[in-house]
N, C-alpha and C positions, 0 to 999 in steps of 0.2 A: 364587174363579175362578183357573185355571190358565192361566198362559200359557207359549209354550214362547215357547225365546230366540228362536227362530229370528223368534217374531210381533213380538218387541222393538224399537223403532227404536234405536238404538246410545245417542242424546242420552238416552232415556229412564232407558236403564240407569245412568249415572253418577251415582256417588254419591259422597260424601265419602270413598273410601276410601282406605287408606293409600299404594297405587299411585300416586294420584291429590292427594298432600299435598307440594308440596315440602319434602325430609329431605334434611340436608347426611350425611355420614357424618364420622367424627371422627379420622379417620387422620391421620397428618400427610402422609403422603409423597399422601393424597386431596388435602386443604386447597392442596397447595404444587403439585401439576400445576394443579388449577383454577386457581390462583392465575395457573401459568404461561400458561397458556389465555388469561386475561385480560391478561396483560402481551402476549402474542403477537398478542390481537386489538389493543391501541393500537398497535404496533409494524406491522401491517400495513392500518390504518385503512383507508388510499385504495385499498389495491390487493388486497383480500379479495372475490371474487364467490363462491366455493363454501364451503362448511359442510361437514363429516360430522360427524353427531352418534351415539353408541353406547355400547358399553360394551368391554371387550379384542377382541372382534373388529374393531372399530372403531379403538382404537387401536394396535393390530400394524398396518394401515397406515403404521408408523413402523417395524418390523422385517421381517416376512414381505414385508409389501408395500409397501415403502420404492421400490425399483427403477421399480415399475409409477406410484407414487404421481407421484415426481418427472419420469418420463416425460410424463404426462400430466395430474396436475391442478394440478403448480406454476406453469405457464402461467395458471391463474385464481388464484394467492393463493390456492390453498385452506388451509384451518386444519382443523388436526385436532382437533374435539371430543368423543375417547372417550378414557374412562375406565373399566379393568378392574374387572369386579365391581359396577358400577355397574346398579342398575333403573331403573324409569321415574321416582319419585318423586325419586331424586338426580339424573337427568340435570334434572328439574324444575324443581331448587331452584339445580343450576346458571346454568340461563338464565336464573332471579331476580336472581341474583348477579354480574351482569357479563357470562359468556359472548357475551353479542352489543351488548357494549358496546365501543369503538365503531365496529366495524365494521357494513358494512350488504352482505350479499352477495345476488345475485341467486335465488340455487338454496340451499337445505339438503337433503343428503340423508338422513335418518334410518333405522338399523337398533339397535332395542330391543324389549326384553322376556323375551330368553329367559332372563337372569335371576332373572324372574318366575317362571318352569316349578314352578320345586320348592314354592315356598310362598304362592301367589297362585291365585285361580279367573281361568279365561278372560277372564271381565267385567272384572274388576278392572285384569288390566294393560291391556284394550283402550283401560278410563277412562285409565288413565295414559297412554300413548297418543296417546290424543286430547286430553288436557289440555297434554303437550307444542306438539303439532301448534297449539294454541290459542293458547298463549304465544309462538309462536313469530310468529303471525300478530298477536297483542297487539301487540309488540312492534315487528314491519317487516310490516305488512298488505300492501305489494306483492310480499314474496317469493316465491317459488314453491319446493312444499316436493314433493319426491320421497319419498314412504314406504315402503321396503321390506318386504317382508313379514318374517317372523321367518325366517331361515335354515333350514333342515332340520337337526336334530341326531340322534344316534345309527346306529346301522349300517341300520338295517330301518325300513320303514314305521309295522311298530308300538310301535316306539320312545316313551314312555311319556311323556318330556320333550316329542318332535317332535307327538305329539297332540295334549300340552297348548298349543304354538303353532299348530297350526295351528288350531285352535279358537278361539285368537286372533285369528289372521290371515282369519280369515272376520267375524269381527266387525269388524274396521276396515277391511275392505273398503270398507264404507259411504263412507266417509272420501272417496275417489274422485270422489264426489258436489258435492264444495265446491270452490268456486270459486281455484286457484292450489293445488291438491293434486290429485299422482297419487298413485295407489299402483300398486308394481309387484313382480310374484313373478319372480322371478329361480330360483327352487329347480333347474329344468329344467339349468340349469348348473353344479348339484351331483351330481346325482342319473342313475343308471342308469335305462334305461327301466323294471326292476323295482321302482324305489323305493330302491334299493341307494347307500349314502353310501362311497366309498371314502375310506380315511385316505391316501393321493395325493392327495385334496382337507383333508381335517380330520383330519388324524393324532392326533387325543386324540374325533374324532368331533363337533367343537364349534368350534373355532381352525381356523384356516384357515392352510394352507399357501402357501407364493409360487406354486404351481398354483392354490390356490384365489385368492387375491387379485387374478390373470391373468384366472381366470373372473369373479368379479366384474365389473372393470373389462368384461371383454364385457359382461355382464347389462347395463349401463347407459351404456354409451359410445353407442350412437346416441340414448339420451334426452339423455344430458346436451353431447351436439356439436349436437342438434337446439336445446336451450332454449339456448345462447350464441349460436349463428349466429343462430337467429332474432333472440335481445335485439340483436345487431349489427345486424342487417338494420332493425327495425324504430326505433332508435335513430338511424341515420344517414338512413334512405329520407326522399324527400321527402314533404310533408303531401300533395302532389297524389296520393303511392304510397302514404300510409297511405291514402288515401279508395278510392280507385282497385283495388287488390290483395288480394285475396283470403289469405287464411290459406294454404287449400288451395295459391294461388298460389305464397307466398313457402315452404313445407314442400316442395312438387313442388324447388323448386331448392336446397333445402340436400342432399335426399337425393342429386339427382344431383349437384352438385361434391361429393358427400364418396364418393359410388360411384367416378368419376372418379380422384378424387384420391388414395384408394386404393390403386389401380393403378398409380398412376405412377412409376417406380423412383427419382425424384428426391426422391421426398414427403417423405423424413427431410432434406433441407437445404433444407425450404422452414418458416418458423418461424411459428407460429398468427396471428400479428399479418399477415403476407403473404398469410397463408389468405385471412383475413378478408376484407380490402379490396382485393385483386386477383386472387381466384381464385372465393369467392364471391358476388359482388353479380352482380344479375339485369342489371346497364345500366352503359355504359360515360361516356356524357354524357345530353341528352335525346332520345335518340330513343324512336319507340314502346315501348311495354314489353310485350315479346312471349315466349312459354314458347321461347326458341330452343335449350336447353344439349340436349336429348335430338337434337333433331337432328343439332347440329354433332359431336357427340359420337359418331352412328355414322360420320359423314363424316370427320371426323377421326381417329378411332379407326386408321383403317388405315396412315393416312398415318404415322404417328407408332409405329407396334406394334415398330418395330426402335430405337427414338431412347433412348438411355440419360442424357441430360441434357436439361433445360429448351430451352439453345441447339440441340443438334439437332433438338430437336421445333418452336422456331420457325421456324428455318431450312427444313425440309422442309414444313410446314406453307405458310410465304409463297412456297412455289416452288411445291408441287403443287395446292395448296386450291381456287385460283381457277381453275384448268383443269380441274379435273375437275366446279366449278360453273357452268364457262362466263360467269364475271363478268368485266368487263375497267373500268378507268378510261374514264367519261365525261361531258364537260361536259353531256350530254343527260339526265341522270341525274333523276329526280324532283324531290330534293330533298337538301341536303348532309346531314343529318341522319338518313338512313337508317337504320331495324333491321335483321337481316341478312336477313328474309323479303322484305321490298322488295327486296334487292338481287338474292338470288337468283333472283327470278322474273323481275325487268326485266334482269339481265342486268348495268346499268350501276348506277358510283359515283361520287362524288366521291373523294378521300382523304380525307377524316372519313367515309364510309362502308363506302370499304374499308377503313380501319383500326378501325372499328367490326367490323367479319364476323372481321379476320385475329385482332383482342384477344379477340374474346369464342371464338371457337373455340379459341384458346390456353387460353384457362379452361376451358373445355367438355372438356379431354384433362387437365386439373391443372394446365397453367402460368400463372403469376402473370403478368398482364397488363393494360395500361393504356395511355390514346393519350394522347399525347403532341401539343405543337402550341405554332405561333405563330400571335398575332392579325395582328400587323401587319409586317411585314420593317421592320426597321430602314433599310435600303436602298431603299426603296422601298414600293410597294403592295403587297398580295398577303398571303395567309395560307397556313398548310397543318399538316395534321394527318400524325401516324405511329403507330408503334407504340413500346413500350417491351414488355420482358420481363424478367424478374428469372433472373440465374444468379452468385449472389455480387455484386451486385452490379445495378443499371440498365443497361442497353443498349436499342441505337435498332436498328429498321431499317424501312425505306417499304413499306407495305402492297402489294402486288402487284409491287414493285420488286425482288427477288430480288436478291443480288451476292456472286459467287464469292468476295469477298474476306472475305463473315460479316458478324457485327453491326458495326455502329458502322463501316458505310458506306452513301454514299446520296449520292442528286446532290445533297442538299441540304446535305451536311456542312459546305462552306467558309461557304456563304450563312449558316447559324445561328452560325458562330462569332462573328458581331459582334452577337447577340442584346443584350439590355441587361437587364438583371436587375430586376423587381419592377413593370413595366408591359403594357403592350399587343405590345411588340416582345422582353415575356422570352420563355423558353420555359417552357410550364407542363404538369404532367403530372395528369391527371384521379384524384380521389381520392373513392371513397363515403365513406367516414369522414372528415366535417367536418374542415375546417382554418382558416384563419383569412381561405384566399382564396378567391375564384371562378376559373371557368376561365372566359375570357373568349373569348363564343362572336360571331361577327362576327356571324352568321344570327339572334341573339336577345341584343343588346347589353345586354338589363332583368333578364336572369336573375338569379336570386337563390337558386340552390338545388343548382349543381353548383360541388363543390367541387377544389381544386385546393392540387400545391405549385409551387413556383417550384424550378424544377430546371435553370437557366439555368448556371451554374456547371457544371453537367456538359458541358456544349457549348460552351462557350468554350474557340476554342483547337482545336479539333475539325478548321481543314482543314489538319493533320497538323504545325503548330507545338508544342511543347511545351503541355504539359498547366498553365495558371497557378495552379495551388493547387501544382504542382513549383516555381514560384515563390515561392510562399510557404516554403515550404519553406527555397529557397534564402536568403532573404532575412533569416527567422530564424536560420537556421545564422550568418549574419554578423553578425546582433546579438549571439548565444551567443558569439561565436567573440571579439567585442571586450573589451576592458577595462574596470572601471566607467567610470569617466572618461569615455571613448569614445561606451558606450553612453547616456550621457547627451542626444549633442549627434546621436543618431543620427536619422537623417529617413528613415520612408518612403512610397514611391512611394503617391498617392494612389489609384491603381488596384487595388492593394490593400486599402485600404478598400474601395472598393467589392465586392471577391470574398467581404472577411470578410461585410460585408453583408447580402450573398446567400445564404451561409450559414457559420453561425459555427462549426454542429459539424465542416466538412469541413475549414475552415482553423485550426480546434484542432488536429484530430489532426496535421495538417503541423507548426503549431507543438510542438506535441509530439515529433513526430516528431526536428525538428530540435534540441530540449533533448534527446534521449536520444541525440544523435549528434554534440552539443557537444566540442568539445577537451578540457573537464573531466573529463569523461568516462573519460577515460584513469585517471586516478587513483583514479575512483569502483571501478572493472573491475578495478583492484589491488587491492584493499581486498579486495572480491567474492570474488577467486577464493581468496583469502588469508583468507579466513571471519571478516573483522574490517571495525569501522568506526572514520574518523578525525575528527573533527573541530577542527581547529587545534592546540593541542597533548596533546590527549586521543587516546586511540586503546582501544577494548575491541575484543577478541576473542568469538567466538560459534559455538555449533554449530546446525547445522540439519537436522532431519527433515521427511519430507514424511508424512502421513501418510492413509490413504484416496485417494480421485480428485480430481483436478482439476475443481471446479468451471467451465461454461463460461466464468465473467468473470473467470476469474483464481484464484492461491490468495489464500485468506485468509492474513493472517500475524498468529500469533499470539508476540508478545515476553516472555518469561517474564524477571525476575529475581529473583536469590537471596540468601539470607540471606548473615548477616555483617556486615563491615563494620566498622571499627576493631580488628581483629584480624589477625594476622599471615598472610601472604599463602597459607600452603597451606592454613588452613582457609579463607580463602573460595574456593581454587581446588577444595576438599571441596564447598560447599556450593554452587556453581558445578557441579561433575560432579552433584549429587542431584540440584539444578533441570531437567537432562536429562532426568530421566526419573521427576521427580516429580507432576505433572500426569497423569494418566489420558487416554490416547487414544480419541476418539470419532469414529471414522472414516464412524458410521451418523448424525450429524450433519450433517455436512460434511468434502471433504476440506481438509486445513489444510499449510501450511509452521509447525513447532513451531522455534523461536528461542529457545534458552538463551544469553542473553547476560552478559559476565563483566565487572562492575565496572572501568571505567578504571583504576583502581588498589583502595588497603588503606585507605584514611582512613575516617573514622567515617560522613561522609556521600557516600561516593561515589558512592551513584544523586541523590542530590539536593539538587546543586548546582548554579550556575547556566551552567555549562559542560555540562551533564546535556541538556535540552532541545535544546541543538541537534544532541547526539548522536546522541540518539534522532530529531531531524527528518531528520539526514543519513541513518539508516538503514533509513527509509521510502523515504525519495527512491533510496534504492541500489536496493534491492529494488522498489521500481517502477518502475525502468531496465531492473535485470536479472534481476531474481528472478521475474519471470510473478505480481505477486498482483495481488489487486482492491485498491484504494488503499481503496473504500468499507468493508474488511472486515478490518480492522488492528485488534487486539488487544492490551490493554497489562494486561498481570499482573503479582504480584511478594507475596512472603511476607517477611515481616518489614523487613530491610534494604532487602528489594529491594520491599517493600510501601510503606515510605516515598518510595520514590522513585517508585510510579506515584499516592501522592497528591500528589507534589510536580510530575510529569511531568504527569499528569492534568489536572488545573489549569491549569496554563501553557498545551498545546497538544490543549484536547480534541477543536479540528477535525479533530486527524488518526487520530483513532481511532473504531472501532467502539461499542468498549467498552472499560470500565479498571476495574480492580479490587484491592485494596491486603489482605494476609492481616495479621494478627500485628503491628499496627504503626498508625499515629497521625496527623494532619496536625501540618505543622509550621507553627507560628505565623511570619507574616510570609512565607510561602512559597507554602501550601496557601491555595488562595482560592476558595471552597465558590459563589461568585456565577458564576465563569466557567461551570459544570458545566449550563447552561440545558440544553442539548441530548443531550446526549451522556450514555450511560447508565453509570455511576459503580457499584460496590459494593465495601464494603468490612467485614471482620469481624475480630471480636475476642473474645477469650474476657473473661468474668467476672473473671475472677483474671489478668487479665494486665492489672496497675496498676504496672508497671514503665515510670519514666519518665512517670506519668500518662497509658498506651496509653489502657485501656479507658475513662476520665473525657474524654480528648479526642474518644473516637468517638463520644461520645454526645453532646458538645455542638455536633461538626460535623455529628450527626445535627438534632439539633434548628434551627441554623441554616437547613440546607436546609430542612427543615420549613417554615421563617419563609419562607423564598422561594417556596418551591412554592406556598405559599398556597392556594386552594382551584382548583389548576389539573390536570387530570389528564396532560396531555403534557408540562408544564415539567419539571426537574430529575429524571427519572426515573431517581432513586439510589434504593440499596436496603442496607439493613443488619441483617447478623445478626451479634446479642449472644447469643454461645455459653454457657450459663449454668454453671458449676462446670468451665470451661474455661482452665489459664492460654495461655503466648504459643505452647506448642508444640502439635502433636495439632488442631488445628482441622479440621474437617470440610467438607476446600476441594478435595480430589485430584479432585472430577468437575466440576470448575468450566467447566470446556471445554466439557459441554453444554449449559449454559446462555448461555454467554459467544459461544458460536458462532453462533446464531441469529439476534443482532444486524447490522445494517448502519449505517451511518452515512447522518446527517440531511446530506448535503452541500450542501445551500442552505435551510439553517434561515430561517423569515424574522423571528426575533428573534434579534439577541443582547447577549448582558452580558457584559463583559470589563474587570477589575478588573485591575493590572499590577501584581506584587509583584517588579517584577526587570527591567533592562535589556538583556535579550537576544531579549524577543518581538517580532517585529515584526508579526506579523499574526493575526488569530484571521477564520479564514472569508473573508468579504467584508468585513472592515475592515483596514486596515493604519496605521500610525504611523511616520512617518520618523525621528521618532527617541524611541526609546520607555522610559518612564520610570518606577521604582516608585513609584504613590499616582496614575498616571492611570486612568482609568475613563469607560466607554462602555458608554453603552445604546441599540441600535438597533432599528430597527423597520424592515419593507418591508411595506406595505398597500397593495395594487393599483401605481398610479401615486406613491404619497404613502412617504416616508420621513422619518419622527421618529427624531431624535437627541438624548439628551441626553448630553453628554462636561462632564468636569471636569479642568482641566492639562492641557489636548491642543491641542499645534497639529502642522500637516503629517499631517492625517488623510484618509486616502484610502478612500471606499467604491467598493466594484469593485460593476457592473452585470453578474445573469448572466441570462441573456433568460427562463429558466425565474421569476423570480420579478418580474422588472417588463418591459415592452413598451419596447425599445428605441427602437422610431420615436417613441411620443410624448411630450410633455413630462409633468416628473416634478416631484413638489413638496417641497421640502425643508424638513424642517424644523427647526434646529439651533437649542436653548436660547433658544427661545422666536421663535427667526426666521423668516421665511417667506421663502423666494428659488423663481425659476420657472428650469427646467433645460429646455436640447434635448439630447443626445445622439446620437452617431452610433459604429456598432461600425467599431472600427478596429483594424489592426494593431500601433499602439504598446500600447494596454490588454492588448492579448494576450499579445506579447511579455514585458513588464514582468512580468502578473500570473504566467507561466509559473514565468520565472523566478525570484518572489518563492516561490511556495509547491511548484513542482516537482512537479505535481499537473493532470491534466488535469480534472480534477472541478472543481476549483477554480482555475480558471482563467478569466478574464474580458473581454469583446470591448469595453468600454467602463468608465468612471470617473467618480465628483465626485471633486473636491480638496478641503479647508479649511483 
């Protein structure tokens, strides 16, 4: 009996074939991407939702389509899972092999197989395919997998290769069928209406051009902006709106705010996190839940078609909206909880209901919007709700209350200024995306399911007294500004406790603020402009390049040092000029600030020694004053000489580094302490033949120590070492080491650490500090929900700094030192701030509250 494919069910045909076998390939530079693949997913654990899984069309998203990629799917953590040359059977054997370990993303997108074309039948790559598409749901069975059809290849239709896929691509169609799998053909965004492939899209007729990778990104940007708003919407919505709401329902509203949104000329300084929870949620608190965004949206639409910022679109909006819908403020009104279809038709509101009509039509045109409100007036009785709108920033104004003088005025401005932070009488602003509080609705005191922040802090101060976090400000500045001595016996104002309180990230950055505009400061900005750093009676010189763009959060900076070392000064000033421009620039990485820095002096160990470390701490601190980088993305390199001193720097201080990496060179006994390195990602190489000084017998046995530590942990000690084989100390194969090294961020609230002290000049590692710190002390900490385990050895005057991302400030915390148990309150306050600022000069690490011991 004859059957044609076509009578085939797809599962029938699969066979054991070789498409369908996970095959590693035996390349190295294959072995060492996957490899990187897998390091990139522990490195992006928590914050990976999308996948692309392929082969070189897949990853030139890292070249052609680099631009488009980071525009739009670095907002999800996406990770790139292609590898050139790669079929179905190795992308296979890759997802065997780690690939989605351990990350767990919402969406993979898949394009494979034309690989397959030239020496596989139709069936066979469809099996592989589907055997992918299977592992994949093995694996995270809640995923949802996008399957692309195979690309169109060659110039014409009858293209010999493009047959052999679409032959494919008819077979796993089927595919569409299962449950948390689309498939989708994209070709139409390749292809002339004759069939015709221009090389303007695939200039080799196969590869895709930054035109082609632009079309792409169309082919599948309203699937994949549909599948995150939805997981958003249906993540946060309440269980009455999951019972309640319709599919159809919640997809009707993502297409309209992203048609909207669109349009709106503001749209590029409004960032996806903003989309999300203040542009597209269907409901502002609880009122009914009704299809309103098509309507307001032709209503609004006119109002708003000349308004070129967020502010003029709300401003014109709460002047014209309600006159032309004949609504006006009244106690007559139904009910305070109004959808905008009640209002409109009755005419009347309360304020929670026109400021329900004026937020949600703000969304309904693309502005970010949210009502705002107090339960109780601190002054007295009475409640009332508003609006807020986002334009750089939060801003208020009173729903149908219009005023000539713009946002952030209202007759209510003086009365909220004596708001109280964190009860019935703060001001709190309504939020779909769960938070830790409710919005406290007078009309429905039981609710348990509209969430809220406390944004009380931004109104205080509000009837036209100075701004109190300018306070803070000030009051750090005179802490900075005193002597030690001084700042000992310093006191301040309890009211500021209560602001840090309120919130801790808006009275950092003050504190911040005012450390980078400290009197010290003067000195640091000499140093700076003079391309050198000092610390006590050390002083290195250094040059800098910038290289690519500006990353939004800053440059990265990476610190290069150079050989030498015990030789006479113009050859390390030689090996000092090589280090400039010995590194290979990867600007299609990341852009970077490149730091060749010159040895304090000629001595034999002059990267490291113990006046080294605070060098290198002061010229972090410089550069994060004045140089624009991200403190999280500091980089510490160094070949030979100067390889010794970032195992000896590394070690000491690896909280302040991305990554650190040591070339041609050894740990030094009594210096290099392989136990501090828990967090922070460490590599270092050495050639075979380079047994001068016992380099290569040392690396291998601080190789092995780590080993011992790591234990069978996959996130601890994540070092990495290559032993170059028939390699001696020169010639190592490290000049691209910047793309790799770049990728990293730093773990800035690690919640373990180990800290072993070979030297009297550290005083802090992270969240632990020592007043007076000593070589042979040793600490091991722990933060677990509410609970901190410590065990220390030779430590007294040990201080653990609290940062509200790793334990809950409001309530008690358990302690536990060497074998003790004590119970702790805590309150954020502006001495821990100040102190911690100044201890590590570092807004990251930076701390609103403390234990002692």
């Amino acid at each position: 009996m004859i059957l044609s494919l076509a009578a085939l069910s797809l599962s029938a045909l699969l066979q054991a074939s070789a498409e369908s076998t996970p095959t590693p390939r035996q390349d190295d530079w294959w072995q060492q991407r996957h490899q990187s693949m897998n390091s990139r997913g522990k490195q992006m654990a928590n914050d990976c939702q999308l996948i692309f899984i392929g082969d070189s069309i897949t990853q030139a998203w890292e070249n052609n389509g680099a631009t488009v990629w980071k525009d739009n799917y670095e907002k999800y953590g996406a990770i790139n899972l292609g590898i050139s040359g790669d079929q179905t059977q190795h992308v296979l054997w890759r997802l065997q092999n780690g690939n989605l370990s351990p990350i767990s993303p919402s969406l993979a997108v898949i394009m494979i197989g034309t690989n397959n074309a030239s020496g596989s039948q139709p069936i066979d790559t469809a099996a592989g395919i589907t055997a992918i598409v299977d592992e994949l749901h093995k694996q995270r069975p809640a995923m949802q997998v996008l399957l692309l059809n195979i690309f169109p290849r060659g110039a014409t239709a009858d293209d010999r290769g493009r047959l052999t896929n679409d032959n494919v691509n008819a077979l796993i169609a089927k595919l569409g069928s299962r449950n948390l799998v689309d498939v989708l053909d994209i070709k139409d965004y390749f292809l002339s209406d004759t069939g015709l492939l221009s090389q303007k899209i695939m200039p080799d007729l196969l590869h895709l051009s930054e035109l082609g990778y632009s079309l792409w990104y169309d082919g599948i940007k309203d699937y994949i902006r549909q599948h995150y708003a939805m997981e958003f919407l249906r993540e946060n919505m309440p269980i009455s709106d999951t019972n309640a709401l319709s599919t159809d329902f919640l997809s009707s509203n993502v297409a309209l705010a992203y048609t909207a949104f669109d349009k709106a000329p503001w749209r590029n300084t409004i960032s996806n996190e903003l989309f999300m929870n203040y542009v597209l949620p269907y409901a502002q608190l609880n009122e009914e839940r009704e299809e309103w965004r098509e309507k307001l949206m032709r209503i609004a639409g006119p109002i708003v078609k000349d308004c070129a910022t967020t502010t003029e679109a709300a401003l014109a909006l709460n002047e014209k909206l309600f006159g032309v819908l004949n609504v006006k403020y009244s106690t007559e009104r139904n009910r305070a909880d109004q959808a905008p279809s009640e209002t409109i038709e009755t005419g009347l509101a309360s304020c929670t209901g026109l400021s329900i009509l004026l937020a949600d039509a703000c969304r309904a045109v693309g502005v970010p919007a949210r009502v705002a409100g107090i339960a109780k007036w601190p002054d007295g009785e009475g409640n009332h709700s508003w609006v807020e709108i986002w334009d750089d920033g939060w801003h208020f104004l009173g729903a149908a209350e219009p005023d000539a003088q713009g946002l952030n005025n209202a007759w209510f401005k003086g009365r909220v200024a004596g708001a109280i932070p964190g009860g019935e009488s703060a001001v709190w602003a309504a939020s779909f995306k769960r938070t830790a509080n409710l919005f406290p609705l007078p009309w429905l005191p039981e609710q348990d399911y509209i969430y809220a922040t406390d944004v009380t802090s931004n109104y205080i101060g509000q009837d036209g007294s100075a701004d109190p976090y300018q306070g803070i400000y000030g009051v750090a500045l005179n802490y900075f500004s005193e002597t030690p001595i001084k700042r000992k016996g310093f006191t301040f104002d309890m009211n500021l406790d209560a602001l840090v309180k309120a919130d801790i990230e808006r009275a950092r950055q003050q504190v911040w603020k005012a450390y980078c505009n400290r009197p010290a400061v003067e000195h640091i900005r000499k140093d700076f402009d003079n391309n050198r750093v000092s610390s006590g009676d050390y002083v290195s010189p250094y040059t800098t390049k910038e290289v690519g763009v500006r990353p939004r959060n800053g440059w990265p900076l990476v610190i290069a040092m150079h050989g030498g070392g015990g030789v006479p000064k113009e050859f390390n000033d030689s090996q000092w000029k090589h280090m400039q421009i010995y590194y290979k620039d990867h600007p299609e990485v990341s852009g970077y600030k490149y730091l060749a820095l010159r040895a304090p002096n000629d001595s034999w160990n002059g990267f490291y020694d113990s006046y080294v470390w605070p060098l290198i701490t002061q010229l972090i601190k410089q550069f994060s004053i004045l140089g624009d980088i991200d403190q999280n993305r500091v980089h510490l390199i160094g070949y030979s000489h100067g390889g010794y001193g970032a195992f000896a720097i590394g070690t000491r201080i690896p909280h302040r580094f991305a990554s650190v990496h040591a070339s041609a060179s050894a740990p030094t006994a009594g210096v290099s302490t392989a136990a501090t390195l828990r967090n922070t990602h460490f590599s270092f190489m050495v050639g075979e033949l380079d047994t001068a000084y016992g380099r290569a017998g040392l690396c291998k046995e601080f190789n092995n120590e780590l080993a011992l530590l790591r234990g069978g942990s996959d996130t601890d000690y994540p070092v990495e070492f290559s032993f170059i084989l028939n390699n001696g100390h020169g010639g190592l194969p490290d000049r691209d080491l910047l793309a790799r090294q770049l990728q990293f961020s730093r773990e800035a609230h690690p919640a373990r650490l180990t800290w072993q002290l070979s030297d009297d000049s550290t005083p802090e590692l992270s969240w632990l500090s020592i007043d007076q710190p000593k070589s042979g002390q040793q600490i091991d900490a722990t933060i677990s929900g509410q609970e901190i385990s410590v065990v220390s050895s030779k430590v007294s005057g040990m201080t653990i700094w609290l940062d509200e991302k790793l334990v809950a400030l409001d309530q008690q915390i358990v302690l536990k030192h060497n074998g003790k148990h004590t119970l702790h309150s805590v309150q954020p306050n502006m001495s821990a701030l100040c102190e911690s600022m100044l201890l590590s000069g570092d807004p990251n690490q930076s701390y609103a509250a403390k234990l002692t011991q």
